[in-house]
Biopython code that builds the backbone (N, CA, C, O; Angstrom):
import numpy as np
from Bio.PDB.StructureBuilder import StructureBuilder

atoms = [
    (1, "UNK", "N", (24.462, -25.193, -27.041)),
    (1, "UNK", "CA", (24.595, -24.215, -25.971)),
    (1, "UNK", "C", (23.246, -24.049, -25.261)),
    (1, "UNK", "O", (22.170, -23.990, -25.855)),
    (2, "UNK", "N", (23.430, -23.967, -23.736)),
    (2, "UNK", "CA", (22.227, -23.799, -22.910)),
    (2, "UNK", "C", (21.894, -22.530, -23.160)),
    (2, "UNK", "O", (22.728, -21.652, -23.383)),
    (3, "UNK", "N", (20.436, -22.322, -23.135)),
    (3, "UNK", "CA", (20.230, -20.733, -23.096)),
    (3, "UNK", "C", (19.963, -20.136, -21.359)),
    (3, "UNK", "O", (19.046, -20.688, -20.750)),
    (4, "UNK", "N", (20.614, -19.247, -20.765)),
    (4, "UNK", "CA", (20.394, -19.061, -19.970)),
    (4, "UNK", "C", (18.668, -18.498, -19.681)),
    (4, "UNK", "O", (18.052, -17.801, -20.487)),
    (5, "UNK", "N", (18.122, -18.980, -18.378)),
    (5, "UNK", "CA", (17.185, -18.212, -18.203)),
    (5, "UNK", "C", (17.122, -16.776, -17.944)),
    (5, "UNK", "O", (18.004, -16.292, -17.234)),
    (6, "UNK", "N", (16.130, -15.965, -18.457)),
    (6, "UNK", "CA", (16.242, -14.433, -17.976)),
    (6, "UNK", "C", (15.873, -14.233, -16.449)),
    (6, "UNK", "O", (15.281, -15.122, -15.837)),
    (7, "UNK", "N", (16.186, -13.212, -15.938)),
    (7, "UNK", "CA", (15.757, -12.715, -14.779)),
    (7, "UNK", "C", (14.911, -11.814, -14.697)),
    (7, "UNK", "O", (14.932, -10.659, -15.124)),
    (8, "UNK", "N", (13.784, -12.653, -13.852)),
    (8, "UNK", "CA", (12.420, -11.830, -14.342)),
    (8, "UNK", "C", (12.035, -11.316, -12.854)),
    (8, "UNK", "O", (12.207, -12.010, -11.852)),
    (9, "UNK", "N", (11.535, -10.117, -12.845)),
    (9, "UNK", "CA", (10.702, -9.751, -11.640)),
    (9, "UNK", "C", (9.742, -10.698, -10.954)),
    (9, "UNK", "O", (10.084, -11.880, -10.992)),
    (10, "UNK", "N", (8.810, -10.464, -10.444)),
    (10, "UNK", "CA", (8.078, -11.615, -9.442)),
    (10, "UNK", "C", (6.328, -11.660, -10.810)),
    (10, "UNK", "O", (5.430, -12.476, -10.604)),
    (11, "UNK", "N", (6.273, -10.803, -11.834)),
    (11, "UNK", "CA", (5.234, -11.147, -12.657)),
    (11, "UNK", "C", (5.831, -11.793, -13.189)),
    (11, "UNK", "O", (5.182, -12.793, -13.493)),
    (12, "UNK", "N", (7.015, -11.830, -13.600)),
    (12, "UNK", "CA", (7.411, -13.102, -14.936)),
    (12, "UNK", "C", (7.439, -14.239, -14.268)),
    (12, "UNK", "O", (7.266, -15.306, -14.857)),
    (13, "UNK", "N", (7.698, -14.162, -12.718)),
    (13, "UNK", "CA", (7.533, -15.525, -12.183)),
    (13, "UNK", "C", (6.579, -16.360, -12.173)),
    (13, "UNK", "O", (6.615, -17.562, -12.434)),
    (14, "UNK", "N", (5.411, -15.488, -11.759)),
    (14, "UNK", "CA", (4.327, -15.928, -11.016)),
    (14, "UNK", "C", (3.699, -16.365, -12.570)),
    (14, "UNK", "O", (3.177, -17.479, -12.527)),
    (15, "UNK", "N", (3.653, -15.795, -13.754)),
    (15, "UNK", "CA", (3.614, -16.112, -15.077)),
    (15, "UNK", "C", (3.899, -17.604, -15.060)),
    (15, "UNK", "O", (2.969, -18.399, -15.201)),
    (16, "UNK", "N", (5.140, -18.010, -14.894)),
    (16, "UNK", "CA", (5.519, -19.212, -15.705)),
    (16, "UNK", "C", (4.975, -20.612, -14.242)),
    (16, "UNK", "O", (4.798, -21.829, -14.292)),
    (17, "UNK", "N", (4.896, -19.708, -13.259)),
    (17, "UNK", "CA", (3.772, -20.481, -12.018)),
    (17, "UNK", "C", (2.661, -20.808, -13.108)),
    (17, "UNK", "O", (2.464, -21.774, -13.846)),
    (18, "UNK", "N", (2.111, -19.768, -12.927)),
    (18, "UNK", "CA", (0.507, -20.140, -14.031)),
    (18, "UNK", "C", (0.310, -21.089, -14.766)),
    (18, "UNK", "O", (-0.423, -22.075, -14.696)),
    (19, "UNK", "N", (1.076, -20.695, -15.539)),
    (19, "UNK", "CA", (0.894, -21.639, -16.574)),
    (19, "UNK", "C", (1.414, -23.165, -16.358)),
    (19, "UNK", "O", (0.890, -24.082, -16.990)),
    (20, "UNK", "N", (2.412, -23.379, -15.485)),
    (20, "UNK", "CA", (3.161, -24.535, -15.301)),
    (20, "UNK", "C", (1.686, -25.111, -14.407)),
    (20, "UNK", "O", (1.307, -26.264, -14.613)),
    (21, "UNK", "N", (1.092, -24.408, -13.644)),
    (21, "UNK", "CA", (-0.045, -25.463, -12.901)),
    (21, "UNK", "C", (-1.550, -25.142, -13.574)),
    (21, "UNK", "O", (-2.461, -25.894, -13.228)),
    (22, "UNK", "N", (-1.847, -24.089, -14.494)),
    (22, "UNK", "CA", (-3.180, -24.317, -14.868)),
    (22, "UNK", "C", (-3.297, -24.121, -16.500)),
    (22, "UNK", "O", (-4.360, -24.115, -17.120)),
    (23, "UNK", "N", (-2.430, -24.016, -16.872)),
    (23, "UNK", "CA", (-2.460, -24.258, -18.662)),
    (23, "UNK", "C", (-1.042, -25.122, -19.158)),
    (23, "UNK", "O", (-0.148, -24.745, -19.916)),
    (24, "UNK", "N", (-1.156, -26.057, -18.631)),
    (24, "UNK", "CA", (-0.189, -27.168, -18.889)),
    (24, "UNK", "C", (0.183, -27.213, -20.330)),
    (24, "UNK", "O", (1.386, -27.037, -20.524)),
    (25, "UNK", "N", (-0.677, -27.437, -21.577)),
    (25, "UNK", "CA", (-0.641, -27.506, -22.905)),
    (25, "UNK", "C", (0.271, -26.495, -23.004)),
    (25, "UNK", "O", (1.401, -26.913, -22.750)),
    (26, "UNK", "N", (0.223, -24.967, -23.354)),
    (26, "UNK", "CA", (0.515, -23.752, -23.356)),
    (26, "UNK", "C", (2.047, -24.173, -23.084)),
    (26, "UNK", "O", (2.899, -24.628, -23.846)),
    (27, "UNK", "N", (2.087, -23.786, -21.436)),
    (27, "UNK", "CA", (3.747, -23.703, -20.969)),
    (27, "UNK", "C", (4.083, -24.877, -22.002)),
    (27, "UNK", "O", (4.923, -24.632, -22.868)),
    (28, "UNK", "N", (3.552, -25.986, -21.969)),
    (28, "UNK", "CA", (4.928, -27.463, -22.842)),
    (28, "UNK", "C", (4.833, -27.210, -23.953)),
    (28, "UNK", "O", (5.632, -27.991, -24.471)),
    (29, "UNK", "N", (4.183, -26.362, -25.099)),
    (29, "UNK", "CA", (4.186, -26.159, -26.401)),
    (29, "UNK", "C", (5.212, -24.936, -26.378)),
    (29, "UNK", "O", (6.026, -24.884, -27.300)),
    (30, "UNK", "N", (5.239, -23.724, -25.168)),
    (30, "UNK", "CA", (6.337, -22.520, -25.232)),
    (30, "UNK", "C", (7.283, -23.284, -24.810)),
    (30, "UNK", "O", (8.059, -23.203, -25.762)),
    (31, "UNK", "N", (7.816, -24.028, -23.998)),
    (31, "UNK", "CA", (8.960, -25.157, -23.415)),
    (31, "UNK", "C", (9.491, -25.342, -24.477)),
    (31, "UNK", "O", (10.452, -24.683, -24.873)),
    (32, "UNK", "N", (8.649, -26.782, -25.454)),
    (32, "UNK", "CA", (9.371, -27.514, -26.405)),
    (32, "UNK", "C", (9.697, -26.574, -27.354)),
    (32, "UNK", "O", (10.903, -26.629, -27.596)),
    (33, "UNK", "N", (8.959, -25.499, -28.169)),
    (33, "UNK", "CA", (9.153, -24.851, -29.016)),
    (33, "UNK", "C", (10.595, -23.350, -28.980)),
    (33, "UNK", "O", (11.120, -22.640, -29.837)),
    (34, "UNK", "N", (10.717, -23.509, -27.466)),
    (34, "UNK", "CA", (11.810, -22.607, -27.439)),
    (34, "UNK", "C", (11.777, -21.401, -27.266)),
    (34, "UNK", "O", (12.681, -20.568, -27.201)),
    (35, "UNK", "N", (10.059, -21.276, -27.147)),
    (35, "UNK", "CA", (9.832, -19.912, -26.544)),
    (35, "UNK", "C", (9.269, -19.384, -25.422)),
    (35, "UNK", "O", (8.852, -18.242, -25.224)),
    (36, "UNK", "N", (9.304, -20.392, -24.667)),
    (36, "UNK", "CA", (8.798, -19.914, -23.059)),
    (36, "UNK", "C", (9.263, -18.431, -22.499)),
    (36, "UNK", "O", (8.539, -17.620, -21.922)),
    (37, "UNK", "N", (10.755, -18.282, -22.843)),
    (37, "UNK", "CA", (11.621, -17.512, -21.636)),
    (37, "UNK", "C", (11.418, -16.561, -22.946)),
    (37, "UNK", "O", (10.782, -15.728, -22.301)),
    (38, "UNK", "N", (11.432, -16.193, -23.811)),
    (38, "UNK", "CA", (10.589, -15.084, -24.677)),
    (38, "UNK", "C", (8.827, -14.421, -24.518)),
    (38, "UNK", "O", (8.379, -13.311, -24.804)),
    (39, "UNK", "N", (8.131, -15.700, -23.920)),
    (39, "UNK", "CA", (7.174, -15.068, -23.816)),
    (39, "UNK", "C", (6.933, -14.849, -21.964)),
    (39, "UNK", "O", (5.822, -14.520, -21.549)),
    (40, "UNK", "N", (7.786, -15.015, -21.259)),
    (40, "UNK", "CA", (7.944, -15.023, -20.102)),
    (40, "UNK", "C", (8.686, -13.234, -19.870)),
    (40, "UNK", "O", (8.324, -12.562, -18.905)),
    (41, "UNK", "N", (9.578, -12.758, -20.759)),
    (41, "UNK", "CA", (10.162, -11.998, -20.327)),
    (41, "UNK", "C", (9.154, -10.304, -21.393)),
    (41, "UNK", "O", (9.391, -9.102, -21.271)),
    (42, "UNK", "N", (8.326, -10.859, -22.111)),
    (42, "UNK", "CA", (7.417, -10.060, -22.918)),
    (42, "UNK", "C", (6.043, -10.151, -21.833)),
    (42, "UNK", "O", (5.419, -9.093, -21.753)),
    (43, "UNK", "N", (5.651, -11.016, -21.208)),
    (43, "UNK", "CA", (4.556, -10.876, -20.030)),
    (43, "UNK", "C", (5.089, -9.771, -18.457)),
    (43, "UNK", "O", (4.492, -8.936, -17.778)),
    (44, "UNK", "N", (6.353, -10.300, -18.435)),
    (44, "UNK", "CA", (7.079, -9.450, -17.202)),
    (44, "UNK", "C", (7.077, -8.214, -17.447)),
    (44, "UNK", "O", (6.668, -7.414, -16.606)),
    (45, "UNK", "N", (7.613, -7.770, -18.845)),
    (45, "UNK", "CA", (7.737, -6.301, -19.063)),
    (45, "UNK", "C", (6.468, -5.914, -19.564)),
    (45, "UNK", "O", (6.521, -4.757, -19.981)),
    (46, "UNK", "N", (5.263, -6.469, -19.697)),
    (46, "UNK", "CA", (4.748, -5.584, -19.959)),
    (46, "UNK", "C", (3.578, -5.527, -18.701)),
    (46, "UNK", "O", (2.656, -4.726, -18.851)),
    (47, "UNK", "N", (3.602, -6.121, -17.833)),
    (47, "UNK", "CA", (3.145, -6.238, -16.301)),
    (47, "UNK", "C", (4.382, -4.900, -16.000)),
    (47, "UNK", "O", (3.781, -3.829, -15.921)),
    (48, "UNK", "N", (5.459, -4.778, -15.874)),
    (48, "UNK", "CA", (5.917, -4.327, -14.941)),
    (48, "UNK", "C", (5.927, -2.870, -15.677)),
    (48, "UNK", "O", (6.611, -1.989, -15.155)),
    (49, "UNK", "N", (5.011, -2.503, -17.172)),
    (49, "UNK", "CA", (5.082, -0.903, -17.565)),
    (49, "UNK", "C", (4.068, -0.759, -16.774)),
    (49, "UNK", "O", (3.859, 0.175, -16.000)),
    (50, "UNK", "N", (3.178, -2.055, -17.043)),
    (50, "UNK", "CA", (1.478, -1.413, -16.378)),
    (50, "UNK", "C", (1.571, -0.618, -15.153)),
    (50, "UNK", "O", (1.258, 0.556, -14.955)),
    (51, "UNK", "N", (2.230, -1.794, -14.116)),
    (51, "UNK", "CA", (2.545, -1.261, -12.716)),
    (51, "UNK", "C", (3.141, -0.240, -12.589)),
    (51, "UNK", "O", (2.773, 0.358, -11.578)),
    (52, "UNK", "N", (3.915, 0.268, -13.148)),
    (52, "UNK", "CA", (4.598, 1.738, -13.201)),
    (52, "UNK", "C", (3.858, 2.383, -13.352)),
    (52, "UNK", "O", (3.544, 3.011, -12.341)),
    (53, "UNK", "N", (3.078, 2.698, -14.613)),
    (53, "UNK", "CA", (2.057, 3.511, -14.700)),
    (53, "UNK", "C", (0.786, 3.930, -13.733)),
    (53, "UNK", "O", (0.344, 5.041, -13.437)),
    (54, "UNK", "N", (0.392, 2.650, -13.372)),
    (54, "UNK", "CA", (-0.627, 2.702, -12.182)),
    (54, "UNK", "C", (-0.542, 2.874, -11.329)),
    (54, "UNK", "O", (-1.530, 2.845, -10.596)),
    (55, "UNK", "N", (0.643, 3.155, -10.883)),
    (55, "UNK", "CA", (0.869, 3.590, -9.636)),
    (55, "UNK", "C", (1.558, 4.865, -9.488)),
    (55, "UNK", "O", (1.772, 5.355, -8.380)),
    (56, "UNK", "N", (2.013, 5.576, -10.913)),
    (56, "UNK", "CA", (2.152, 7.182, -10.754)),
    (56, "UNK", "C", (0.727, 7.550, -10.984)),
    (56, "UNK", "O", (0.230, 8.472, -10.338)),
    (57, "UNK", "N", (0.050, 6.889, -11.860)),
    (57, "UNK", "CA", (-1.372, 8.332, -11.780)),
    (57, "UNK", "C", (-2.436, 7.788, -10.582)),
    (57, "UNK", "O", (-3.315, 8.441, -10.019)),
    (58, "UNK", "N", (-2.087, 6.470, -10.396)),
    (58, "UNK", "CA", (-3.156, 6.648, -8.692)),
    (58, "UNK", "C", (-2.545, 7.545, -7.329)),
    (58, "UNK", "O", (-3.075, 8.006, -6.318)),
    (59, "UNK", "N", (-1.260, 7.529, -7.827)),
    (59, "UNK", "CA", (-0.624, 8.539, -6.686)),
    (59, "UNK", "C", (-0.779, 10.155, -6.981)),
    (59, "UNK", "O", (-0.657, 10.999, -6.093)),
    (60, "UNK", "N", (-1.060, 10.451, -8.327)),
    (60, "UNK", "CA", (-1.194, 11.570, -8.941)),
    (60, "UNK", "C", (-2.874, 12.254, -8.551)),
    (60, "UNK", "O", (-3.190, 13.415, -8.293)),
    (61, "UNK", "N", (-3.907, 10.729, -8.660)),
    (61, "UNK", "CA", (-4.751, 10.880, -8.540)),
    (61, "UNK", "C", (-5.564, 11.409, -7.099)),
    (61, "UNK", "O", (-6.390, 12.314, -6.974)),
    (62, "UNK", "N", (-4.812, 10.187, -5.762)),
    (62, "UNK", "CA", (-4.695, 10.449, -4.811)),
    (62, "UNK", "C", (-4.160, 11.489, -4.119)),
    (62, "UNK", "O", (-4.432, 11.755, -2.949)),
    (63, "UNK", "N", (-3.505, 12.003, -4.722)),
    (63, "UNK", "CA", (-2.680, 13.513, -3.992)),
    (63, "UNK", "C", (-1.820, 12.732, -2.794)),
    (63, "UNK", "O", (-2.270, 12.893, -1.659)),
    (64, "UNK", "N", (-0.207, 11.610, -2.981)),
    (64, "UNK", "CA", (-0.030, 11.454, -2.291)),
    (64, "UNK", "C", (1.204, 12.112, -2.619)),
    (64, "UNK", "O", (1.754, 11.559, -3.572)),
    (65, "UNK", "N", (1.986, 13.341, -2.051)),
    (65, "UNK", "CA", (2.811, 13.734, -2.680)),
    (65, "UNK", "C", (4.285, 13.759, -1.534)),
    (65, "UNK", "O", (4.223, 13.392, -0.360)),
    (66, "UNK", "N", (5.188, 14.133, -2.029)),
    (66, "UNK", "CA", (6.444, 14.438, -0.942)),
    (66, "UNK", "C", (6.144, 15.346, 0.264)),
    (66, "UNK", "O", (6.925, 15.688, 1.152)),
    (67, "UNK", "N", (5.105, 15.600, 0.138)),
    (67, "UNK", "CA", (4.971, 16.900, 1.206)),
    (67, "UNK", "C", (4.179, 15.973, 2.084)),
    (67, "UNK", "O", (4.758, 15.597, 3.103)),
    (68, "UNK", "N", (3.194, 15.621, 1.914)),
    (68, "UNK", "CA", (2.465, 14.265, 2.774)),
    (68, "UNK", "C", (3.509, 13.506, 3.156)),
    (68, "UNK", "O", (3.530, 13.398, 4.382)),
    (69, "UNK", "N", (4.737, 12.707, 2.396)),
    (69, "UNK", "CA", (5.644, 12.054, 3.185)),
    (69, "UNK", "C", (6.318, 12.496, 4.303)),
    (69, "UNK", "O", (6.735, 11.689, 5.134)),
    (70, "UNK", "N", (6.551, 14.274, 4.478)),
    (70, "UNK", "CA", (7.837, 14.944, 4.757)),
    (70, "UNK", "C", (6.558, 14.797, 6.345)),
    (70, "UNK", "O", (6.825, 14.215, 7.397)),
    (71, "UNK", "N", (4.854, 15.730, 5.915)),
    (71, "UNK", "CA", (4.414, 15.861, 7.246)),
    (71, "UNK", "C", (4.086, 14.800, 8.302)),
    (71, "UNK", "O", (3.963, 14.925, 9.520)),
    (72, "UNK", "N", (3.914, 13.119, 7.075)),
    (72, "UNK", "CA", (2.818, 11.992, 7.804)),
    (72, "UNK", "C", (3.681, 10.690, 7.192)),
    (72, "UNK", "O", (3.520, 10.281, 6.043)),
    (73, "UNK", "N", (4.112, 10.423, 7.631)),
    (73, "UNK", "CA", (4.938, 9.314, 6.947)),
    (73, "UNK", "C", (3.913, 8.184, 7.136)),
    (73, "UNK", "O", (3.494, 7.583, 6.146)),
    (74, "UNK", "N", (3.501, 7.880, 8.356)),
    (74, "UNK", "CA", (2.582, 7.025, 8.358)),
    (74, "UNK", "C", (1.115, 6.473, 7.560)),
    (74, "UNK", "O", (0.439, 5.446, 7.497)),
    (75, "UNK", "N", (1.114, 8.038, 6.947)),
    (75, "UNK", "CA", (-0.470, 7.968, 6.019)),
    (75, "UNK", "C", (0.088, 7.469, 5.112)),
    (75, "UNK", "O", (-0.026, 6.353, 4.604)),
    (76, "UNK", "N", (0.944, 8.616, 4.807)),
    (76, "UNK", "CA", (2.100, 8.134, 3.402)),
    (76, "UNK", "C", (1.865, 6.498, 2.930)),
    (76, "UNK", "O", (1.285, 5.956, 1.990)),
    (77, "UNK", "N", (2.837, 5.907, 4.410)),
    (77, "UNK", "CA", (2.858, 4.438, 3.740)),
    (77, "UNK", "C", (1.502, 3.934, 3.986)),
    (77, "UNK", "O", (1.491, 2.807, 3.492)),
    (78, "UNK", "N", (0.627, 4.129, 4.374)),
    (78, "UNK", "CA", (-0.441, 3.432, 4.178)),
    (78, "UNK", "C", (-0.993, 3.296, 3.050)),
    (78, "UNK", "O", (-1.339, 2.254, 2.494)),
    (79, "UNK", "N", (-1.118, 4.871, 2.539)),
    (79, "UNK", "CA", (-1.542, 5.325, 0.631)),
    (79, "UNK", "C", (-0.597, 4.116, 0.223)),
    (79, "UNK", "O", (-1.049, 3.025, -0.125)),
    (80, "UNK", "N", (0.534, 4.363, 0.285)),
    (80, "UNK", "CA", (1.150, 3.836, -0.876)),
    (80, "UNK", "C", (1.109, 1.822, -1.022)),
    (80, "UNK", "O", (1.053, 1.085, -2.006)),
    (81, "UNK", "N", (1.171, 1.544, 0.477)),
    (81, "UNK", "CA", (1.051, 0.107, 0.194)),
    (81, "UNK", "C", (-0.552, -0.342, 0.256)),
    (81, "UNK", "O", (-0.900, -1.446, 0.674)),
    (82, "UNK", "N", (-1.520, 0.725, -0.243)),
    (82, "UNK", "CA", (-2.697, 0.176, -1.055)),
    (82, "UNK", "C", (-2.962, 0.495, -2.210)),
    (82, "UNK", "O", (-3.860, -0.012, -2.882)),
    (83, "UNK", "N", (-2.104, 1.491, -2.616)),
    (83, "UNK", "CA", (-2.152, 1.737, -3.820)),
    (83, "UNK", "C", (-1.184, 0.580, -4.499)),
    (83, "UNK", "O", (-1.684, 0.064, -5.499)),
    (84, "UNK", "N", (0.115, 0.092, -4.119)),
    (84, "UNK", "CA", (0.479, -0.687, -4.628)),
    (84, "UNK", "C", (0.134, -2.546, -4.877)),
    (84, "UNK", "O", (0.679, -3.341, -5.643)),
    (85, "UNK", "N", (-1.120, -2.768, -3.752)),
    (85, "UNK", "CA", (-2.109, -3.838, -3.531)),
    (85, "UNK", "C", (-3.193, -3.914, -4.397)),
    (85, "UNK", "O", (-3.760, -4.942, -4.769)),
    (86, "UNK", "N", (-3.498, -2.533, -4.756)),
    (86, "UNK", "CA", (-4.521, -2.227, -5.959)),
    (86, "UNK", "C", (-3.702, -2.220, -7.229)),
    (86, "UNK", "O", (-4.424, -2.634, -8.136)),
    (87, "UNK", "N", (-2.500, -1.922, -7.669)),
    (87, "UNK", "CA", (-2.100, -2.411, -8.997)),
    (87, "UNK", "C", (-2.000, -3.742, -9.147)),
    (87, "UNK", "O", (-2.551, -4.375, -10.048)),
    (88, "UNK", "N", (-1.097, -4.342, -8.023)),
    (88, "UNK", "CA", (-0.846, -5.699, -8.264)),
    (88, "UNK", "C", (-2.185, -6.719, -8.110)),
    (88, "UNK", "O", (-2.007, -7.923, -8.294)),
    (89, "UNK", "N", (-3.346, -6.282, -7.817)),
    (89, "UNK", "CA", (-4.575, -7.014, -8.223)),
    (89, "UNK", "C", (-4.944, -7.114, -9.774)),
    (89, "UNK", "O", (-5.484, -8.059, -10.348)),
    (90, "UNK", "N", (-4.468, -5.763, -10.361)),
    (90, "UNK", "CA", (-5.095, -4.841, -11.804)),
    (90, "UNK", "C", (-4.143, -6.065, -12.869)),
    (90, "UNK", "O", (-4.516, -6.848, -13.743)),
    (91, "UNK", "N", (-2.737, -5.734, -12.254)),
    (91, "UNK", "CA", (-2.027, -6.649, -13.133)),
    (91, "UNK", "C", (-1.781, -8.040, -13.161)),
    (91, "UNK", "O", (-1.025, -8.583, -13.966)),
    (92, "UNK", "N", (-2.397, -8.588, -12.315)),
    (92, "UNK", "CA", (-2.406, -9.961, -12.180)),
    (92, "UNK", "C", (-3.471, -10.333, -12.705)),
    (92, "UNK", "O", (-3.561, -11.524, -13.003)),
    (93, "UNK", "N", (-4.364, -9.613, -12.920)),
    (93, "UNK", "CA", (-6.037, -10.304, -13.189)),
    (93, "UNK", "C", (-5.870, -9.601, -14.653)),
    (93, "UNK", "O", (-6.498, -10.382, -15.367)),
    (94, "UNK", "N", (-5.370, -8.552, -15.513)),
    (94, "UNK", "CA", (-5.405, -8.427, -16.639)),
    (94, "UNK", "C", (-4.150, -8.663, -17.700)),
    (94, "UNK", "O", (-4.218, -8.409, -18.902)),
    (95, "UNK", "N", (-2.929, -9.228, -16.975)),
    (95, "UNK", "CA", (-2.155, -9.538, -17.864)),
    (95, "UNK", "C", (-1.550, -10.794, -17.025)),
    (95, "UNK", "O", (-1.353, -11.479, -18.030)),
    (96, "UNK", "N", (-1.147, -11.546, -16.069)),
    (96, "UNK", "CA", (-0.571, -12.626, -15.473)),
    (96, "UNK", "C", (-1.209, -13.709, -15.195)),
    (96, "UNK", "O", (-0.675, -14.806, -15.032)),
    (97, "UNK", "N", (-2.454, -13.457, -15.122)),
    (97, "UNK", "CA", (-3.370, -14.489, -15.047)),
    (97, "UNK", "C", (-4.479, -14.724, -16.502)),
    (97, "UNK", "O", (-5.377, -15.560, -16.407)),
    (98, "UNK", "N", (-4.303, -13.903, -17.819)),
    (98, "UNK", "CA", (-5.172, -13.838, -18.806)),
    (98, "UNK", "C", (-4.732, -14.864, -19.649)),
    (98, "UNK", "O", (-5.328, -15.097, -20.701)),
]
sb = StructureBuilder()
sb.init_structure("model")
sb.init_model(0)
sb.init_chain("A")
sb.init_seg("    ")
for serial, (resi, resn, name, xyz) in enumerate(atoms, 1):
    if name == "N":
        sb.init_residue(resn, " ", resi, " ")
    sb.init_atom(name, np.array(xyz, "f"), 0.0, 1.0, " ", f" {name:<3s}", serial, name[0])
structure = sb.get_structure()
């Protein structure tokens, strides 16, 4: 029986990117051994707690709250799509790319 692949967010992707072009050994030893899509879906989730987290207490930190959305929508999304440019740097450089 085939094992299906899991469905991974865009860190479990960019994960098995990695490794498929700069740690070749690695991915074909998790490949042959049967545990790629185990350690693919244990890198995704734990990229995707980080990102959760980092991005409620930088928003916590920032004071970007519903009331800023309701008066400035525009600041709003600005906060938020750098705050979310600043996690996805945090988690790519300490768990997707390590």
């Amino acid at each position: 029986m085939i094992e299906e692949p899991p469905t991974l967010s865009k860190y479990g992707r960019m994960r098995a990117k990695y490794l498929k072009e700069h740690k070749k050994v690695l991915y074909f030893n998790l490949l042959t051994s049967g545990k790629l899509n185990e350690h693919l879906v244990e890198i995704d989730t734990s990229a995707c707690n980080m990102a959760e987290y980092l991005i409620k207490e930088m928003v916590r930190k920032q004071g970007v709250t519903e009331q800023l959305k309701a008066e400035d929508m525009m600041k709003w999304v600005g906060m938020m799509n750098n705050i979310r440019a600043c996690v996805d740097e945090i988690v790519l450089n300490d768990i997707v790319y390590s």
